[in-house]
Biopython code that builds the backbone (N, CA, C, O; Angstrom):
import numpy as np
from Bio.PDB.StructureBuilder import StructureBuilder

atoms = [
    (1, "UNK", "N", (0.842, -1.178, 0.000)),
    (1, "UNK", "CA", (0.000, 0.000, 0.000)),
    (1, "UNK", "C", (0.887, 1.240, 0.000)),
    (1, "UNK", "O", (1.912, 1.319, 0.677)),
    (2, "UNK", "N", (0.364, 2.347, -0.919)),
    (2, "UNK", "CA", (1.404, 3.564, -0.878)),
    (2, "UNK", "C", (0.703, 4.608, 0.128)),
    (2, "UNK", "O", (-0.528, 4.588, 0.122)),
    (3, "UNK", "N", (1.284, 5.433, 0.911)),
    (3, "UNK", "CA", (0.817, 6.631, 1.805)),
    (3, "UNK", "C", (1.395, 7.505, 1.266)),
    (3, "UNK", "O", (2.278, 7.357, 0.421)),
    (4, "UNK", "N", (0.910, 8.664, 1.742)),
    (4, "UNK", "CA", (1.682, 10.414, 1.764)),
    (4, "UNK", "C", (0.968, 10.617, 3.209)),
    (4, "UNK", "O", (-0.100, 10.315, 3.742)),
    (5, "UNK", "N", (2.292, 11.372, 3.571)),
    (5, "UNK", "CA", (2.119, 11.678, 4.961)),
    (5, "UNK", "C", (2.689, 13.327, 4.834)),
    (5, "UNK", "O", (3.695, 13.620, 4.189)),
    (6, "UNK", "N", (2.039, 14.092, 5.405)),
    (6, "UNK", "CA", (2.536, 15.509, 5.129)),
    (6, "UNK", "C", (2.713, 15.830, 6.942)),
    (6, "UNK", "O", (1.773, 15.762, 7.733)),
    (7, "UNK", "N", (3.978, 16.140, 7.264)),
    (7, "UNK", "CA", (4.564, 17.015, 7.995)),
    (7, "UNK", "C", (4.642, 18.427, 8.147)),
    (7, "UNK", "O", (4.768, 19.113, 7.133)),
    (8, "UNK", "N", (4.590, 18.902, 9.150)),
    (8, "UNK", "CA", (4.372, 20.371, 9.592)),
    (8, "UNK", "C", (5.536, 20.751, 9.172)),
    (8, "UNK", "O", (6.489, 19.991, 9.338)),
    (9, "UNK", "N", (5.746, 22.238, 8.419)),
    (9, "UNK", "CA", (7.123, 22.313, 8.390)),
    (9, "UNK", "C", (7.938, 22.163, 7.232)),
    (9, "UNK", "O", (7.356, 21.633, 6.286)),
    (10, "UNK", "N", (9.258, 22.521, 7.026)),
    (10, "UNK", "CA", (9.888, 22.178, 5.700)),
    (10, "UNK", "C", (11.117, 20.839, 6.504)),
    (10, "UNK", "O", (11.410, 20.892, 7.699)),
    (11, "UNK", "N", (11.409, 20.261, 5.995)),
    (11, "UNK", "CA", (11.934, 19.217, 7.036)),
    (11, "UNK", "C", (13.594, 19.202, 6.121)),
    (11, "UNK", "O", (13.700, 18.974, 4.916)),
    (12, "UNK", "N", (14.463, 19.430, 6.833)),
    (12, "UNK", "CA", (15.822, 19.747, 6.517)),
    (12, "UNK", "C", (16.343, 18.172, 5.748)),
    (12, "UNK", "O", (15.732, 17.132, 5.996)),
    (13, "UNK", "N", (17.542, 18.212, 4.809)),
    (13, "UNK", "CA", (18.103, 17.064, 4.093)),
    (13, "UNK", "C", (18.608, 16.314, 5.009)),
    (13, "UNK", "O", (19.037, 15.216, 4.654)),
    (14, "UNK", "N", (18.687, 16.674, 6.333)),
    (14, "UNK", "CA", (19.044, 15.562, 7.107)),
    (14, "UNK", "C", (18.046, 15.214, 7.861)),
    (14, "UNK", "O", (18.207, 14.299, 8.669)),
    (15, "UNK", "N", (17.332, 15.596, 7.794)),
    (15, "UNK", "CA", (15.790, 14.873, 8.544)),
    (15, "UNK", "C", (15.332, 13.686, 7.724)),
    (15, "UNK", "O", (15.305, 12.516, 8.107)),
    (16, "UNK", "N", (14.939, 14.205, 6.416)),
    (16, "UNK", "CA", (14.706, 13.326, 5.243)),
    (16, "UNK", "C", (15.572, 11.991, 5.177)),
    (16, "UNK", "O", (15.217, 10.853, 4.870)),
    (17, "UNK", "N", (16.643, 12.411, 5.506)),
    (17, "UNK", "CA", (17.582, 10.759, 5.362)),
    (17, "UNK", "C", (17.064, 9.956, 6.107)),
    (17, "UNK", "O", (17.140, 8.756, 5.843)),
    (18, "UNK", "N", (16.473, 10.362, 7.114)),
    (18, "UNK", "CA", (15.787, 9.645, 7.970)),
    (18, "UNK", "C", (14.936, 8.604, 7.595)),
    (18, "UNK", "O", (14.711, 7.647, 8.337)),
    (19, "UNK", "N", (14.505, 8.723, 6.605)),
    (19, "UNK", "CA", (13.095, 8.156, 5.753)),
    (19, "UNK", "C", (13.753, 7.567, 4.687)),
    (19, "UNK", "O", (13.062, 7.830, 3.703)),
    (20, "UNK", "N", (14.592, 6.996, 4.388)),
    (20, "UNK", "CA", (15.096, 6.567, 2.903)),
    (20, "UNK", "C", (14.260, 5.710, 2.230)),
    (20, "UNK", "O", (14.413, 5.517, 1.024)),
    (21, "UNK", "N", (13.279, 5.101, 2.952)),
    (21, "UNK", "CA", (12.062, 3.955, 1.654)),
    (21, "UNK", "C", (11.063, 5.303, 1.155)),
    (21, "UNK", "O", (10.461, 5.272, 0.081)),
    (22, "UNK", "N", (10.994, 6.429, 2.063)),
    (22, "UNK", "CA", (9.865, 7.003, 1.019)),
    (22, "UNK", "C", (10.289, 8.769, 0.462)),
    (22, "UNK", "O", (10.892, 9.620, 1.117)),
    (23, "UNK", "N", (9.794, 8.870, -0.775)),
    (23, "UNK", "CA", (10.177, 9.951, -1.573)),
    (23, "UNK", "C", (9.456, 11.526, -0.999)),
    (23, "UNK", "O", (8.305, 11.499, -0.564)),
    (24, "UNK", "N", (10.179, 12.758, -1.041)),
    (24, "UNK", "CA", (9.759, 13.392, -0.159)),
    (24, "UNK", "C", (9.392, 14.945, -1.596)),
    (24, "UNK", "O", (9.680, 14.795, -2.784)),
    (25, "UNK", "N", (8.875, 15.989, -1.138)),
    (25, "UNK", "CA", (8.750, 17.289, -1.768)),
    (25, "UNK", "C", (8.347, 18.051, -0.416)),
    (25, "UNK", "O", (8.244, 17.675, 0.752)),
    (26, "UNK", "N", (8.106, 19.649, -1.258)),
    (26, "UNK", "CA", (7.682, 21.122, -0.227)),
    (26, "UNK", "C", (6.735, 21.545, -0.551)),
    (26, "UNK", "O", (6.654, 21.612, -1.778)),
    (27, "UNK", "N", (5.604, 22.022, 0.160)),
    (27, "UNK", "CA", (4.668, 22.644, -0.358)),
    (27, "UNK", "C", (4.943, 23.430, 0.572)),
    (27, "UNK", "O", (5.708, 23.237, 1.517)),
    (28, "UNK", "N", (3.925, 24.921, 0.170)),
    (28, "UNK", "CA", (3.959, 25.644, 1.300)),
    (28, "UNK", "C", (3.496, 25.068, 3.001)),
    (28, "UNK", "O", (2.404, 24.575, 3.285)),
    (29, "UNK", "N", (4.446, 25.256, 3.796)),
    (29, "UNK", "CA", (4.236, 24.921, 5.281)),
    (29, "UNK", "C", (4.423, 23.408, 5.772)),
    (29, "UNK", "O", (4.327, 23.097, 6.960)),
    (30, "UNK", "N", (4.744, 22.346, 4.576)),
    (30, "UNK", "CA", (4.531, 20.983, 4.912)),
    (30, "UNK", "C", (5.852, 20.431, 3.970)),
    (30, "UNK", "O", (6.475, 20.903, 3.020)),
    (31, "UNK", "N", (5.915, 19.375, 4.636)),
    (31, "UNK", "CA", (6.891, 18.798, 3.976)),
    (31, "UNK", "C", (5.953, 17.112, 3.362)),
    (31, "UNK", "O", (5.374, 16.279, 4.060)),
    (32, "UNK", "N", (6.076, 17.131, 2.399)),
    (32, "UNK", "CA", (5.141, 15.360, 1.952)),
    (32, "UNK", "C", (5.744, 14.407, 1.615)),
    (32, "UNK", "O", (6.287, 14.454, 0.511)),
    (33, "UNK", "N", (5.835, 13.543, 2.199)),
    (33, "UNK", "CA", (6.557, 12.131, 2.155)),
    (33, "UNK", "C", (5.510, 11.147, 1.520)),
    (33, "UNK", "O", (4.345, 11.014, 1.895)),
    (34, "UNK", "N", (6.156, 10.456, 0.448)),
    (34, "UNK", "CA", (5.165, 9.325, 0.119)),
    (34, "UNK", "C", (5.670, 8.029, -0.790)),
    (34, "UNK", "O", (6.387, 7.975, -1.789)),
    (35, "UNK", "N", (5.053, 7.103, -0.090)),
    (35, "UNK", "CA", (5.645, 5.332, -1.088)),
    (35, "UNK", "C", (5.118, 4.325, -0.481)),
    (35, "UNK", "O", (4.105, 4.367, 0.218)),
    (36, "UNK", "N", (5.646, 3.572, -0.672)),
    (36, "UNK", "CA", (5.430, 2.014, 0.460)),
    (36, "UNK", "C", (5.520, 1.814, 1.469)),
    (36, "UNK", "O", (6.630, 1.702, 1.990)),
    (37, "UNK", "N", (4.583, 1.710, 2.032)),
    (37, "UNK", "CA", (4.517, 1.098, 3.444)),
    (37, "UNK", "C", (4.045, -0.349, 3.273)),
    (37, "UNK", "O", (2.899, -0.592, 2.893)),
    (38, "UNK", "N", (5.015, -1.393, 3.581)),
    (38, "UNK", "CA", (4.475, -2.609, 3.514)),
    (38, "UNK", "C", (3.548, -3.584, 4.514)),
    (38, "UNK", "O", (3.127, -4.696, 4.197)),
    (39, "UNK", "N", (3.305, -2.845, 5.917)),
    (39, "UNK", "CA", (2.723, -3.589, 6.724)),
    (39, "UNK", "C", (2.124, -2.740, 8.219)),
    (39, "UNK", "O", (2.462, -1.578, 8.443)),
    (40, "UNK", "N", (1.377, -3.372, 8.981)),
    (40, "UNK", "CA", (1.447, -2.658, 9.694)),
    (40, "UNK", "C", (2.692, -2.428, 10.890)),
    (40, "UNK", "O", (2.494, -1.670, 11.839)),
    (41, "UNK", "N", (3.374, -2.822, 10.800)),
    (41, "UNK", "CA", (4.630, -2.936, 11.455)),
    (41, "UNK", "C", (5.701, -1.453, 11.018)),
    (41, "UNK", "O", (6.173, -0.507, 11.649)),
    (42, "UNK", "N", (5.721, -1.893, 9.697)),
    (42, "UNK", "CA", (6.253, -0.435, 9.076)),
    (42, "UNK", "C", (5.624, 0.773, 9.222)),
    (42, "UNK", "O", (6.291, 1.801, 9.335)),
    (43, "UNK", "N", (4.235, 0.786, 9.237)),
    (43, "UNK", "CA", (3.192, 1.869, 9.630)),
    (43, "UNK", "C", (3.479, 2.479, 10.895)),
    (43, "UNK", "O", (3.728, 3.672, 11.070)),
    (44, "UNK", "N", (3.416, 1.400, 11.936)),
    (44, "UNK", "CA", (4.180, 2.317, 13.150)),
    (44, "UNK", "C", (5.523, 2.775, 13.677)),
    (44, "UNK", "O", (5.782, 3.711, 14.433)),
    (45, "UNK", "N", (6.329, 1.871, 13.082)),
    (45, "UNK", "CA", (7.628, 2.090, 12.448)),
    (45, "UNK", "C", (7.807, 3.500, 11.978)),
    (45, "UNK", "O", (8.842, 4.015, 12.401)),
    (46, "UNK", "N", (7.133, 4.185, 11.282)),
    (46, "UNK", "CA", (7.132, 5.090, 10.474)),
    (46, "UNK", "C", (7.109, 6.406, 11.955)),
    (46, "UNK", "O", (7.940, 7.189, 12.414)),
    (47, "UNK", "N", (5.896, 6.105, 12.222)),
    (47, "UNK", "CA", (5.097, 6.750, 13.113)),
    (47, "UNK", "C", (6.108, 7.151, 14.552)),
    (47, "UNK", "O", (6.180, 8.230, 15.141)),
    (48, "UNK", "N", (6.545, 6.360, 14.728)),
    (48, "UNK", "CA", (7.733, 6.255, 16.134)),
    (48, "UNK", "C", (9.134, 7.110, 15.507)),
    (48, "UNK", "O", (9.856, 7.771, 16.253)),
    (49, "UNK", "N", (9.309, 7.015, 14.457)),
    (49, "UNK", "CA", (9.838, 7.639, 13.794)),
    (49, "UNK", "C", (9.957, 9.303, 13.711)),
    (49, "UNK", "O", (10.826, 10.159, 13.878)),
    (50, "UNK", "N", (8.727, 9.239, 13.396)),
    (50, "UNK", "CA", (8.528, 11.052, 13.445)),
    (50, "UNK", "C", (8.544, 11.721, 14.724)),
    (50, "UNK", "O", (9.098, 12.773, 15.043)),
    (51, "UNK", "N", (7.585, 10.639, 15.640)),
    (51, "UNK", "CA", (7.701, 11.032, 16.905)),
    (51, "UNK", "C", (9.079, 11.284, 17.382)),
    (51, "UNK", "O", (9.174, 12.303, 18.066)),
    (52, "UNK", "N", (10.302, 10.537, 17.173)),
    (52, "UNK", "CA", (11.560, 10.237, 17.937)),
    (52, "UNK", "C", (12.240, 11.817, 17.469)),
    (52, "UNK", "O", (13.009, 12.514, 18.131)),
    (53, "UNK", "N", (11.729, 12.057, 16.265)),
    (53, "UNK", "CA", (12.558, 13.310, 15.487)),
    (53, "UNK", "C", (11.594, 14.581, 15.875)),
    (53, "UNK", "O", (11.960, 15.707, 15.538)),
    (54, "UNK", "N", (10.412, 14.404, 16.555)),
    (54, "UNK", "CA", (9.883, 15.609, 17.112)),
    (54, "UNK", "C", (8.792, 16.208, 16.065)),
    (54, "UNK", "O", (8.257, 17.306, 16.216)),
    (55, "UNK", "N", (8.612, 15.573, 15.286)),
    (55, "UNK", "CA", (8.189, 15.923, 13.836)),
    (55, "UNK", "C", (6.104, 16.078, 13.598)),
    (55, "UNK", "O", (5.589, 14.985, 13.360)),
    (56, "UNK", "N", (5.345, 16.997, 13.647)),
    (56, "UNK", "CA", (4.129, 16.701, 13.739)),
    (56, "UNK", "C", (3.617, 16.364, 12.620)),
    (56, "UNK", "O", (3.776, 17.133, 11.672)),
    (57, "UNK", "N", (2.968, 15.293, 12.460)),
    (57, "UNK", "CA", (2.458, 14.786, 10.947)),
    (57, "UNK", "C", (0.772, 15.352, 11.328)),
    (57, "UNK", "O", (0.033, 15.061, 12.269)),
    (58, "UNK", "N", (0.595, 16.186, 10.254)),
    (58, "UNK", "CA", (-0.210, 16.556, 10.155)),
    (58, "UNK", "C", (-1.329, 16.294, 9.182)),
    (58, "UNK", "O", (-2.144, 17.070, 8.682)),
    (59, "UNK", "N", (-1.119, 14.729, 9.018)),
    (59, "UNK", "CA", (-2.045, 13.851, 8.064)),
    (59, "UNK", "C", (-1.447, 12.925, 7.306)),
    (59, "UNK", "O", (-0.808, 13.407, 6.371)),
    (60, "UNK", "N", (-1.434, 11.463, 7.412)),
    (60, "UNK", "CA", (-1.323, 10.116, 6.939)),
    (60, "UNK", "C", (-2.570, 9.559, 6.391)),
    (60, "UNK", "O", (-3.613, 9.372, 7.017)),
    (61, "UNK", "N", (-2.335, 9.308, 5.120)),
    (61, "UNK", "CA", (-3.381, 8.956, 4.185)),
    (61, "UNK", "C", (-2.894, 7.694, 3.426)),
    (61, "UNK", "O", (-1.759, 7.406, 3.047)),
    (62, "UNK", "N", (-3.954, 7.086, 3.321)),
    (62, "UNK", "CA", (-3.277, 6.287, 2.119)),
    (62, "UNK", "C", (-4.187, 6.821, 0.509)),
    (62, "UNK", "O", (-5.264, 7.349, 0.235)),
    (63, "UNK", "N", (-2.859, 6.246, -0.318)),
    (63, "UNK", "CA", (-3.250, 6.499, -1.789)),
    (63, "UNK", "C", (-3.654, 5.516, -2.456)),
    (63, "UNK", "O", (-3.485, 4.297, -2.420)),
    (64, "UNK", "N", (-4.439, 6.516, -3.316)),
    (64, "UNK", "CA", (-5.721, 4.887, -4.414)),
    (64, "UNK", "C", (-4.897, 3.988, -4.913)),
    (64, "UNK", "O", (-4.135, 4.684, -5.585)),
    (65, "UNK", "N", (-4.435, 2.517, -5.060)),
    (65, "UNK", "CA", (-3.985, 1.618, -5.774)),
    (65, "UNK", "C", (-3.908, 2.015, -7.370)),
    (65, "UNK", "O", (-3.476, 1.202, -8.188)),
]
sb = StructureBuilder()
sb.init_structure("model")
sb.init_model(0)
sb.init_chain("A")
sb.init_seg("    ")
for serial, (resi, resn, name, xyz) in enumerate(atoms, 1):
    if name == "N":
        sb.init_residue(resn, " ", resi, " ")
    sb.init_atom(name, np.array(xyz, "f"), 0.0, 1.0, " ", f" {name:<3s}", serial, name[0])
structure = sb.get_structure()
């Protein structure tokens, strides 16, 4: 299943490394991350993730197949 998850914020090139399975861009005020998430394991994986880096996700979605 693919997500986009948009983050508060512009999120620096070393934040992003953080995330290397999923592809990132800027919009105004957010930063959007999005690709594969293969399970729910990785889902919170993800999630503990942002948390650990302080990071507010300000919406996890998944995308249409």
């Amino acid at each position: 299943m693919r997500y986009e998850i948009r983050v508060d914020g512009e999120m620096s090139d070393e934040l992003t490394t953080a995330f290397p399975e999923l592809d990132t861009f800027v919009v105004p005020h957010q930063t959007v991350l999005y690709g594969q998430v293969d399970d729910e394991a990785h889902f919170y994986g993800l999630l503990m993730r942002f948390q650990s880096l302080g990071l507010h996700v300000a919406e996890f979605r998944r995308l249409p197949e």
